[in-house]
N, C-alpha and C positions, 0 to 999 in steps of 0.2 A: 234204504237199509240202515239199520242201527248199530254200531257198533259198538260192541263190549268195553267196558271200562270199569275204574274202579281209581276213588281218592280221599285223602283222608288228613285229618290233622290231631295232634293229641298236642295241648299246648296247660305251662303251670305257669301263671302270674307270681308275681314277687311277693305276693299276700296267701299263697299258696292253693289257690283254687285253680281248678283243674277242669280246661274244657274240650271239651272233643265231638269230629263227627267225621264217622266213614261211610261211602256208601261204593255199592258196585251197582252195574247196570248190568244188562245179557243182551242178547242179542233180539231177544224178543221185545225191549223194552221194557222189563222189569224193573224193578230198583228194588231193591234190600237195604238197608242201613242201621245206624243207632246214632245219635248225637247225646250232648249230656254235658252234664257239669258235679262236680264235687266241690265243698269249700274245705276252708280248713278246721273247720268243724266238724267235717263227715256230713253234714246235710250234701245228699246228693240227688239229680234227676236225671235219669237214663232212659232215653225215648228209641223203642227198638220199631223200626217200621219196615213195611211190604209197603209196594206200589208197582199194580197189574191190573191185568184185565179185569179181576175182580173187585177195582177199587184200590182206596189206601185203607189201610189198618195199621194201626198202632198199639202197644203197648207202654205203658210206662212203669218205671219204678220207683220210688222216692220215697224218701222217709222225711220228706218237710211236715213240720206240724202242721195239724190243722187238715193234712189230706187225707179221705179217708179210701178205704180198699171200694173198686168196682166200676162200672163200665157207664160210660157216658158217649154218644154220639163214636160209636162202633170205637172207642178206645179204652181201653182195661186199665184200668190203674192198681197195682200193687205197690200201696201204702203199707211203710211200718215208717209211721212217725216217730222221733224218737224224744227222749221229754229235754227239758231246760239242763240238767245236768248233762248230759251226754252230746250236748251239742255245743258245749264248750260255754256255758252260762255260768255266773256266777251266783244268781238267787232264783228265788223262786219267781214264776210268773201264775198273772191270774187273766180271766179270758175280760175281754174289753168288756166294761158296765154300757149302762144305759144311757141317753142322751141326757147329759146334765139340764136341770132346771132352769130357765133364765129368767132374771128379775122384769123382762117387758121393758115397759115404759120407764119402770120406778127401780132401776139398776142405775145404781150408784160406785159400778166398781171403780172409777178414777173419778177424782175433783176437781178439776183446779181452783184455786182459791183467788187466780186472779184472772178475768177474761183475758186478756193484753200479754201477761208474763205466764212466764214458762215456769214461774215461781210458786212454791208452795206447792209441790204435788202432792195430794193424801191418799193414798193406797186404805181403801173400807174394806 
């Protein structure tokens, strides 16, 4: 027989991010819950789930960049990313380039000018 229950924690670090998870169970063996975290930024992700006879399901919500809204592997995600400003940034950002070039063989970006000493480094 399974007994009903239900525990939880809502905790704020010194840096002001904010993590929590509760769940309850029934007697059936279901579970319900949510877990999640905010920073001090307001970037947050809150993971609301079911766990029963039909499986787990989950949804999520977040607004971290980069995630976008829709379902993946029976979990829904509602994204509202939110930009560099609002997330407590101070300039602008741009999305990662492309893998830099590298010189091969014939990359000369350090010298030394002496085998033996540690002397003479020429930064090219």
């Amino acid at each position: 027989m399974t007994v009903p229950y239900s525990f939880g924690y809502d905790n704020t670090d010194e840096y002001g991010t904010q993590q929590f998870h509760k769940e309850q169970g029934d007697a059936n063996n279901a579970k319900t819950g949510s877990y999640g975290y905010r920073d001090a930024n307001g970037l947050y992700r809150i993971v609301k789930y079911v766990a029963d006879e039909n499986g787990f399901r989950a949804t999520i919500d977040t607004n971290e960049p980069g995630t976008l809204p829709g379902a993946s592997a029976d979990a829904v995600f509602n994204a509202n990313p939110v930009t560099a400003q609002s997330a407590g940034q101070s300039g602008n950002y741009a999305a990662a380039g492309g893998q830099a070039a590298y010189g091969g063989y014939a990359f000369r970006g350090l010298r030394f000018e002496r085998a033996l000493g540690w002397v003479n480094i020429v930064y090219l």
